[in-house]
Backbone bond lengths (Angstrom), bond angles and torsions (degrees), N, CA, C in turn:
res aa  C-N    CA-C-N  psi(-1)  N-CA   C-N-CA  omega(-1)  CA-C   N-CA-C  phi
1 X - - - 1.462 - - 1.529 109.42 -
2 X 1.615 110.70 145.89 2.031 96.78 -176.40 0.950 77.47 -85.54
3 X 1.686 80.96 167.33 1.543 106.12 171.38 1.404 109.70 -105.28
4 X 1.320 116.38 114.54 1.613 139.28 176.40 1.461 97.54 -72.33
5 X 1.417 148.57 -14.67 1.729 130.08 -164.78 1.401 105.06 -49.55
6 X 1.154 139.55 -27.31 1.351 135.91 -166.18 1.430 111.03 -64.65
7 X 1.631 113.48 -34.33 1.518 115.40 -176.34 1.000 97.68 -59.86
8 X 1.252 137.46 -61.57 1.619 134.76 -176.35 1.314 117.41 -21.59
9 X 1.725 107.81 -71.63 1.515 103.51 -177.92 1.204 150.72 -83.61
10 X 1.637 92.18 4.84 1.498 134.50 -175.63 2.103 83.31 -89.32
11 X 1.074 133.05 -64.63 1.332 122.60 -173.73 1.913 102.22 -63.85
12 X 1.077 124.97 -47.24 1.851 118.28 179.14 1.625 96.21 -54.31
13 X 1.258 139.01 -34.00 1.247 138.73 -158.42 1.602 86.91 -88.38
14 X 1.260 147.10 -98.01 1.261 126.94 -179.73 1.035 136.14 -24.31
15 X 1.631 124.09 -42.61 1.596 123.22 174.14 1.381 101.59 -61.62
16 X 1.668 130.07 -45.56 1.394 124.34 162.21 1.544 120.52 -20.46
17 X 1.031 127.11 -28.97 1.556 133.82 -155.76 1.463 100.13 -129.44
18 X 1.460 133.05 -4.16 1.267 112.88 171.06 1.877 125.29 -100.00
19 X 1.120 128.17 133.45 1.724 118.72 175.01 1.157 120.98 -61.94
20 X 1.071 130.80 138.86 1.595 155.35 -145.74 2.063 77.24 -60.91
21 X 1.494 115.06 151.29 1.091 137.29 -139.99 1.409 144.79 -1.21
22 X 1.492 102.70 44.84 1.815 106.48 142.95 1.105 119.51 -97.01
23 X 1.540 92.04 144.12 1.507 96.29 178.93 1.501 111.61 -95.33
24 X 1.589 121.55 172.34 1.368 113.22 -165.76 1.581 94.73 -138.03
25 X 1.577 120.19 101.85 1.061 134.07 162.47 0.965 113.87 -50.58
26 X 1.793 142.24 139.69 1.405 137.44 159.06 1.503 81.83 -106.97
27 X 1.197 86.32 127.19 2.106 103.50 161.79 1.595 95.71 -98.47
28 X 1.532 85.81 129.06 1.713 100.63 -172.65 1.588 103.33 -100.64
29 X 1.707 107.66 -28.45 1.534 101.65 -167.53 1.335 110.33 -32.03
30 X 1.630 100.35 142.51 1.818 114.06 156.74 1.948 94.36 92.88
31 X 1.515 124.29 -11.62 1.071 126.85 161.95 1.156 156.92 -112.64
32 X 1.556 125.66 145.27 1.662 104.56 -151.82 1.465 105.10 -81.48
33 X 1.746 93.55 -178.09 1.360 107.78 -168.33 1.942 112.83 -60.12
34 X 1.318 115.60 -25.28 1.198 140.63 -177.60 1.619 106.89 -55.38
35 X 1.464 121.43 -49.95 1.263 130.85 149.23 1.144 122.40 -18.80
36 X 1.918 99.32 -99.34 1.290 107.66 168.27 1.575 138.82 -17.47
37 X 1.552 92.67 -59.61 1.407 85.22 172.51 1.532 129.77 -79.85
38 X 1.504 122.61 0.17 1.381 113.86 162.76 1.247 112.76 -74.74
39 X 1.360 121.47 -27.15 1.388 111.38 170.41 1.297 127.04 -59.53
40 X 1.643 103.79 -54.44 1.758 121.91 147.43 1.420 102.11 -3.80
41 X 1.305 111.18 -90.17 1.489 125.90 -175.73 1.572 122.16 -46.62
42 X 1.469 121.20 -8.53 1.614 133.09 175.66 1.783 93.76 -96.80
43 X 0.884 132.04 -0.61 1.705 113.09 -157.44 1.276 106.40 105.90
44 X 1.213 144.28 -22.93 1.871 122.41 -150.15 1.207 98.84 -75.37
45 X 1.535 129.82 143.94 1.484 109.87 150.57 1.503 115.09 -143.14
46 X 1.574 116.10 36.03 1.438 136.92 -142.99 2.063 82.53 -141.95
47 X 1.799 120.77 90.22 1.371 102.64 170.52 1.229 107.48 -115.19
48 X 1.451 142.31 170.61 1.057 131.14 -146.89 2.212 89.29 -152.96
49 X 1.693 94.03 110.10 1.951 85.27 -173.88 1.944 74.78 -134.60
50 X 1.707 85.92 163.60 1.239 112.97 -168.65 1.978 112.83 -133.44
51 X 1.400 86.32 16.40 1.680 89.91 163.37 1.734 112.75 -138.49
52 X 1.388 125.04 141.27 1.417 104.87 -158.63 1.387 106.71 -89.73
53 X 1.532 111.13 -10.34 1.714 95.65 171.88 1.243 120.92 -79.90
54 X 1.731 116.61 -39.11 1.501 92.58 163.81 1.534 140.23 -87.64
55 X 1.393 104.30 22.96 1.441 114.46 161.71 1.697 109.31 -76.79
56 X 1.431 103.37 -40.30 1.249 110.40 -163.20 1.901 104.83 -74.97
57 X 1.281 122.89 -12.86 1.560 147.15 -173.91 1.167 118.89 -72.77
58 X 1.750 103.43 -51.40 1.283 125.57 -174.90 1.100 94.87 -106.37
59 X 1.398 145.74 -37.99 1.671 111.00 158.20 1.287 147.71 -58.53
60 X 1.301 108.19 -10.47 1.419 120.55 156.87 1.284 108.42 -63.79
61 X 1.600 130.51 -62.41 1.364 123.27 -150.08 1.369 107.65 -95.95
62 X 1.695 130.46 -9.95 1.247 117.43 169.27 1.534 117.07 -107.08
63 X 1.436 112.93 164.38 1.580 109.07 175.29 1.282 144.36 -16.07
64 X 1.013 117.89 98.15 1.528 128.55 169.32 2.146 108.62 -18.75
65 X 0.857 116.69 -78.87 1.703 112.05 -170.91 1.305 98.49 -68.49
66 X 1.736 128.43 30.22 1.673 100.82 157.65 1.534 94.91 -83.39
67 X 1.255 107.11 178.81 1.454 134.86 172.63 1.328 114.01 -106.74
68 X 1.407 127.09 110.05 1.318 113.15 -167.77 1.793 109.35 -108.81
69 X 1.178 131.67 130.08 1.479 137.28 -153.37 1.675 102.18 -120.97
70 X 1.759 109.73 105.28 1.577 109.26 172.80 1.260 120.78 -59.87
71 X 0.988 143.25 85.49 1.399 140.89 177.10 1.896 124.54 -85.54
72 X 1.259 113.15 26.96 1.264 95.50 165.12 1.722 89.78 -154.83
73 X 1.587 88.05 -169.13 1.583 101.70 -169.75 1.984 110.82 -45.85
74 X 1.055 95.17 132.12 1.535 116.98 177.33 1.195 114.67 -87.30
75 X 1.388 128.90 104.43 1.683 125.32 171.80 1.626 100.00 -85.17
76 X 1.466 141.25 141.84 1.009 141.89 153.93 1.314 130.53 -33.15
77 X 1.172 113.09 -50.40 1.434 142.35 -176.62 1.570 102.95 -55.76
78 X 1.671 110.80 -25.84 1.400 107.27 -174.89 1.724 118.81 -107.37
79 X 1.379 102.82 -2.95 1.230 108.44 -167.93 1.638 120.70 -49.67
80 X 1.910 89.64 -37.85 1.671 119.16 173.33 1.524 111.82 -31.80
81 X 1.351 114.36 -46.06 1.481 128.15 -164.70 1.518 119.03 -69.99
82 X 1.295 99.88 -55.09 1.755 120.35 165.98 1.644 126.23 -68.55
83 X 1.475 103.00 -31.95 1.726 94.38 -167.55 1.513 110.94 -59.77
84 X 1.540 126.55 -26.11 1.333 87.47 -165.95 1.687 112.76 -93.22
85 X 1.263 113.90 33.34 1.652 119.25 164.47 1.225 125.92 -148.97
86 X 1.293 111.70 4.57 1.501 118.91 179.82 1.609 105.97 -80.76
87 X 2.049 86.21 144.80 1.894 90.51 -153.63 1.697 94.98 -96.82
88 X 1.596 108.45 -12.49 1.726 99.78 -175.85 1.580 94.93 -169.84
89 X 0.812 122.63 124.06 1.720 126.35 167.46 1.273 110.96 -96.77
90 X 1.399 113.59 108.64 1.650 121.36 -163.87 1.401 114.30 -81.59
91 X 1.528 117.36 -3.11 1.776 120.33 -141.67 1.977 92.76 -122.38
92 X 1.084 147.41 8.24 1.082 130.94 179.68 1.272 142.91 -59.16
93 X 1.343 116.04 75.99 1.538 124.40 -158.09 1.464 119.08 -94.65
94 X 1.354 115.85 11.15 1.145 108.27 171.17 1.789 122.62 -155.00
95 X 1.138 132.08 145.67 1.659 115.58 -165.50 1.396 105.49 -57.77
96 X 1.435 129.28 -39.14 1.357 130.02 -165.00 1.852 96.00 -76.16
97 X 0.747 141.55 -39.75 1.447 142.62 150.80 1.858 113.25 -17.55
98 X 1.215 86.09 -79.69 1.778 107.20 178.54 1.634 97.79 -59.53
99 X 1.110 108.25 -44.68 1.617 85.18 172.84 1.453 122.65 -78.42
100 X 1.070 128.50 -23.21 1.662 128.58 173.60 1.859 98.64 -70.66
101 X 1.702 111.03 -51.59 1.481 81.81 174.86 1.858 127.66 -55.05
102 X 1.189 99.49 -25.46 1.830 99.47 178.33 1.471 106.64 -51.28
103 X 1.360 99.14 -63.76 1.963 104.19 -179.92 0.958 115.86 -44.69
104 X 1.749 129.59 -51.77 1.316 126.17 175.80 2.074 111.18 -61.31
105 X 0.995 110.31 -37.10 1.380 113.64 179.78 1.500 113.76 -65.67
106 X 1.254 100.80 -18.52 1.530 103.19 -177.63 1.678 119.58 -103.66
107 X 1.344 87.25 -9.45 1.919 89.97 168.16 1.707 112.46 -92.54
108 X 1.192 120.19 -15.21 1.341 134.50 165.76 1.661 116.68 -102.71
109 X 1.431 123.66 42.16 1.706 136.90 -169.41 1.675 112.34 -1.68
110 X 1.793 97.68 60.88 1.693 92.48 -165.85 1.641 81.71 -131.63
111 X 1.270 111.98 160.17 1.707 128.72 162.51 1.412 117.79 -107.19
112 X 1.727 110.04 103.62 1.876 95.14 -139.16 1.832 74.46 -86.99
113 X 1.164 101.97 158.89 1.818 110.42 171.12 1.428 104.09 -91.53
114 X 1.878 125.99 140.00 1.403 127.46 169.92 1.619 102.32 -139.69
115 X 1.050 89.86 179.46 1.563 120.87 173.33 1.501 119.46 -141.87
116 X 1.613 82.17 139.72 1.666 97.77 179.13 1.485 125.30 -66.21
117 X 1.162 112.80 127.06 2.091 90.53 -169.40 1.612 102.57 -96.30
118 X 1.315 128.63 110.87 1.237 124.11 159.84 1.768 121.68 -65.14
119 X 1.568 97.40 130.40 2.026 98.82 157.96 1.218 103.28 -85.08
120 X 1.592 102.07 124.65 1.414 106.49 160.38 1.349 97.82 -131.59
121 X 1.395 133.31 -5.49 1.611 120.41 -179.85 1.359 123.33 -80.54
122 X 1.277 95.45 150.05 2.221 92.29 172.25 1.090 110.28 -42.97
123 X 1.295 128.50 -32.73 1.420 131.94 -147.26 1.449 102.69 -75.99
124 X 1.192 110.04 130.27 1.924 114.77 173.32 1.435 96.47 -66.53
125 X 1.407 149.42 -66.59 1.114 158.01 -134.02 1.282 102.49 -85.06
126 X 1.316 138.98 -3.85 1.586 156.02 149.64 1.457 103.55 -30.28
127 X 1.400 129.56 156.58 1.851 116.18 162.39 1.383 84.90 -138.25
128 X 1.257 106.29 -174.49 1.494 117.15 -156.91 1.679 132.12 102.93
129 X 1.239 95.91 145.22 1.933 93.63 -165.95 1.725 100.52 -71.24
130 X 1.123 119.03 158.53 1.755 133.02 -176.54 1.539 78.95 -71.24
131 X 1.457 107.04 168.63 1.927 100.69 151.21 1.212 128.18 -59.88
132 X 1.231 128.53 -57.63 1.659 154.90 157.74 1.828 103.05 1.09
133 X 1.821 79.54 -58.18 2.193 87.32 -165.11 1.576 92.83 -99.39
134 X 1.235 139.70 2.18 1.202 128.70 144.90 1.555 113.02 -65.37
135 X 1.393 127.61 -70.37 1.159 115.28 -178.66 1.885 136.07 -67.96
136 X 2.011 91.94 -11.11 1.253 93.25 139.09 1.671 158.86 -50.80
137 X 1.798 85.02 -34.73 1.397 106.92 179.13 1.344 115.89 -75.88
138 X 1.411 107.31 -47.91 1.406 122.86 175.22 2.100 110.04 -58.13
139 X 1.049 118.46 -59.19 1.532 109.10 168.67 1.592 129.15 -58.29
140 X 1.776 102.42 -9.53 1.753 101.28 168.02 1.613 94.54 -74.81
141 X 1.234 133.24 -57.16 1.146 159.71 -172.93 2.166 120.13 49.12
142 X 1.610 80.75 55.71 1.730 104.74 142.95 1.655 120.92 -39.92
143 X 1.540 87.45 -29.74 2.227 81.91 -153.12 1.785 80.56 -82.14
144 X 1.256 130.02 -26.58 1.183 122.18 171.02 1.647 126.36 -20.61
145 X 1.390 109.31 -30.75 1.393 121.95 -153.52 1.465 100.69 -112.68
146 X 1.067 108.13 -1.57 2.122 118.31 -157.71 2.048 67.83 -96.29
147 X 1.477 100.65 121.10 1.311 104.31 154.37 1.399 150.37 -143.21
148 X 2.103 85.10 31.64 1.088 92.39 167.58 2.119 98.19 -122.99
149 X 1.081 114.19 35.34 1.382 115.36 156.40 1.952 100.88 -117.18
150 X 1.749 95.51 153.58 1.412 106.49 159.65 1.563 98.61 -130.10
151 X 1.602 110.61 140.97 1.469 138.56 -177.14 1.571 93.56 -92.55
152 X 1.225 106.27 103.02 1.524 114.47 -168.42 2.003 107.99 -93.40
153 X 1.738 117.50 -18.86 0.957 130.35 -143.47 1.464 135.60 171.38
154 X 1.229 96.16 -160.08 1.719 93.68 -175.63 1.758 103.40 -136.98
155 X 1.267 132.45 155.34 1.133 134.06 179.30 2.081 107.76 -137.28
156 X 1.218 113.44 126.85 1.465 111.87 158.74 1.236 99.80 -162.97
157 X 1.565 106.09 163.15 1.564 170.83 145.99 1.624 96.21 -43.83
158 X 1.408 110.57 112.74 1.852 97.70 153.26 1.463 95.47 -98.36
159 X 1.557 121.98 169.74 1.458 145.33 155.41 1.302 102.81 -34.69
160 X 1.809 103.40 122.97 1.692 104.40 166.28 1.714 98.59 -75.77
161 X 1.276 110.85 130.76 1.199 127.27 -177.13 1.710 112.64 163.31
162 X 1.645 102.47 159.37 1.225 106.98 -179.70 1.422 115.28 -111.98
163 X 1.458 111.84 34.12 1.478 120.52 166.83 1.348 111.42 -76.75
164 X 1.784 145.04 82.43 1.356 128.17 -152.23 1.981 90.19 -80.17
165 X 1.149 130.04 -20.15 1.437 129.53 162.39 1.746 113.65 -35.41
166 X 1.575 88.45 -59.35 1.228 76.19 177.93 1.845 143.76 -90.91
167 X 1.262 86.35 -8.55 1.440 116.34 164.94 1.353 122.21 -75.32
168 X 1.619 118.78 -16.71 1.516 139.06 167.75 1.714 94.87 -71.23
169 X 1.393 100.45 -74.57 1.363 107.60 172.51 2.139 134.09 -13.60
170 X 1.693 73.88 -56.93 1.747 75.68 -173.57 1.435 116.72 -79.64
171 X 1.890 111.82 -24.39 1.032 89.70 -174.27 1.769 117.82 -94.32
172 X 1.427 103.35 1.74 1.119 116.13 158.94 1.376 113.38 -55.61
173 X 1.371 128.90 -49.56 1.856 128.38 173.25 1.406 105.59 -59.97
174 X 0.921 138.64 -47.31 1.166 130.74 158.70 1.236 154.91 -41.59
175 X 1.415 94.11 -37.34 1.930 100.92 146.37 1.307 125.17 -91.11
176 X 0.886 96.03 -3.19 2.181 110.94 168.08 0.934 100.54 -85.65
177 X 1.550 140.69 -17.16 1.709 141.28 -176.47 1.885 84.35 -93.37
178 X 1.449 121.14 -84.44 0.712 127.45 179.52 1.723 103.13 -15.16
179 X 1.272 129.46 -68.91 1.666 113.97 -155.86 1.393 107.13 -76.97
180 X 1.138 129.85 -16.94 1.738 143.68 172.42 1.059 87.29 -52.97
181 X 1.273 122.58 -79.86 1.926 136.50 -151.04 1.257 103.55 -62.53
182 X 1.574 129.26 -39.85 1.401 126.97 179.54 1.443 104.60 -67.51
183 X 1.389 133.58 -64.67 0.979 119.27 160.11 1.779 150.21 -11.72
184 X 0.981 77.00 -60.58 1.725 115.46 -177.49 1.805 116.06 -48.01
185 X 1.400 71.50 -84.55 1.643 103.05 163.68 1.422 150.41 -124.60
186 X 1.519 107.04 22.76 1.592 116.44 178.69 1.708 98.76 -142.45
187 X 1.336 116.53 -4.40 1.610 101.04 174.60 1.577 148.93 -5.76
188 X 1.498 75.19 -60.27 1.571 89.81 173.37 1.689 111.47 -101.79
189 X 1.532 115.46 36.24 1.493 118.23 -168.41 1.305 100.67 -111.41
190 X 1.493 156.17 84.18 1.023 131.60 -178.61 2.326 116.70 -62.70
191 X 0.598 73.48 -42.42 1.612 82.81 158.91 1.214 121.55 -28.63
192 X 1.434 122.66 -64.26 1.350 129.87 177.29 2.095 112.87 -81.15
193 X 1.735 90.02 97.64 1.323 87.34 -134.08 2.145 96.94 -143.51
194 X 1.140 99.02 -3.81 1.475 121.04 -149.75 1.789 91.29 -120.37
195 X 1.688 111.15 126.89 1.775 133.26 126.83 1.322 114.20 -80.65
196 X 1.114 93.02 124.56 1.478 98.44 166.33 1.803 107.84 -126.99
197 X 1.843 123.10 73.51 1.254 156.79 162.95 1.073 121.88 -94.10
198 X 1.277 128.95 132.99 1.275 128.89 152.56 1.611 112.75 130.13
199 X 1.174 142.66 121.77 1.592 135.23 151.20 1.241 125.39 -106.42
200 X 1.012 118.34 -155.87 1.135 119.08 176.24 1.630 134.71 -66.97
201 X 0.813 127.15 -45.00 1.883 128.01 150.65 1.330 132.83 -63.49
202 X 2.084 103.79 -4.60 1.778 104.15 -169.85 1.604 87.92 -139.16
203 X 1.663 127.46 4.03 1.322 97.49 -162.60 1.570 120.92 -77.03
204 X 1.147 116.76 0.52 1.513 121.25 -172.05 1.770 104.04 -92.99
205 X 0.942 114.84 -18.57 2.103 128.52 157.77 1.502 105.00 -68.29
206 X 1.176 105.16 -54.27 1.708 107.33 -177.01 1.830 110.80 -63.37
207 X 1.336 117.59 -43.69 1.477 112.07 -178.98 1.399 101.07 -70.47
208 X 1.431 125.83 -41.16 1.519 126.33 173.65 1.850 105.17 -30.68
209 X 1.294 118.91 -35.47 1.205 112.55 -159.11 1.661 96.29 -117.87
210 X 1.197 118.86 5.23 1.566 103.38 159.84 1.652 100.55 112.78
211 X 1.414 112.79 17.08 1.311 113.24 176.13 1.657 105.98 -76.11
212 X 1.534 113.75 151.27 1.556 111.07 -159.75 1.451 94.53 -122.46
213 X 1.775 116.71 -24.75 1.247 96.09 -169.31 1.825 91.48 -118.99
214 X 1.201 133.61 176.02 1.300 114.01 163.71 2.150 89.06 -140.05
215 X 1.325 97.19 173.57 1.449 99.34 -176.44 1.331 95.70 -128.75
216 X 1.329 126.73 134.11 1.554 131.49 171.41 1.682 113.49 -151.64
217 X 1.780 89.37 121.94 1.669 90.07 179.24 1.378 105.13 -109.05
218 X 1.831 109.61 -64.55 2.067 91.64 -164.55 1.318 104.38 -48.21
219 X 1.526 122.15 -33.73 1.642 109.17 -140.47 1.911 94.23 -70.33
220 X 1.016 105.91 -21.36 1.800 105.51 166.68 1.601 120.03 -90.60
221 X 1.241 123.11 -51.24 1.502 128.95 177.74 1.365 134.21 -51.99
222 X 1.045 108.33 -59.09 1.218 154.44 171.94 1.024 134.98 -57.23
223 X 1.540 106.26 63.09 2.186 105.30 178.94 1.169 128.33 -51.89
């Protein structure tokens, strides 16, 4: 059997470095259950997968009080699979999205929690609303009526690249989106309350700017 101990101290070594309330996603995608649970066994209980069948695989066979976090593109069609245990869906890029999670949330009498995913990277292949048609969406305000989702936040992607300028940059727009939108339309929401910025090569730029949750897989997985 390998020996996974390293995830352990590879996750105490990051929580070492984070300020009292971020949380520290381990993104498990692409890893077995054997993983997971050494981390399991360090404290983690916050994992972060981006396909819904093997979320749905490994939530069967590992611990009940982890928290399991959708982190990648959301097909509708799959939402069915996840709603009745998913702890936050980070990826919501579109109103018809947020509205299929309501339906699914509402055939399982749960209020699933999400986040908005902002594009802010160069990258075309990025998903996520611009700001513009985020705060477009939010002033039609349909999702008003969705009441078995809560809009907990904001979610982005900086540019793969080693410009940290520009990677300062984006996630700086991003909490400038973030305080508009709180403003705007969640004021009186304490709920809507959550970044979800940062990985593993940028997450210490991203908390600089008020990111709350960060997501990190090689820098734990990954010998």
């Amino acid at each position: 059997m390998k020996d996974n101990s390293y995830i352990g101290k590879r996750i105490e070594a990051i929580r070492a470095t984070l300020p009292q309330g971020v949380t520290l996603i381990a993104v498990s995608k692409y890893h077995p259950v054997e993983a997971i649970e050494a981390a399991y066994a360090a404290g983690q209980r916050d994992f972060g997968e981006s396909k819904a069948q093997d979320l749905v695989v490994k939530q069967q066979q590992l611990p009940k009080d982890i928290n399991w976090h959708f982190i990648g593109h959301l097909q509708s069609n799959k939402i069915k699979y996840i709603a009745p245990f998913i702890h936050l869906i980070h990826s919501i890029d579109s109103l018809r999205l947020l509205q299929e999670v309501n339906k699914q949330g509402a055939k399982v009498g749960r209020r699933i929690p999400c986040l908005l995913q902002i594009h802010i990277a160069q990258e075309e292949t990025k998903f996520g609303f611009l700001p513009a048609e985020c705060i477009a969406m939010l002033e039609e305000g349909t999702w008003r009526e969705f009441e078995n989702v809560e809009i907990r936040g904001l979610m982005c992607m900086a540019s793969n690249t080693d410009n940290r300028e520009q990677i300062d940059e984006e996630f700086a727009a991003v909490k400038n989106l973030f305080d508009e939108i709180k403003g705007r339309f969640f004021a009186r929401d304490e709920r809507f309350s959550i970044i979800s910025a940062g990985m593993s090569d940028d997450y210490p730029i991203a908390i600089k700017h008020g990111s709350t949750h960060i997501r990190v897989g090689s820098s734990i997985f990954i010998e």
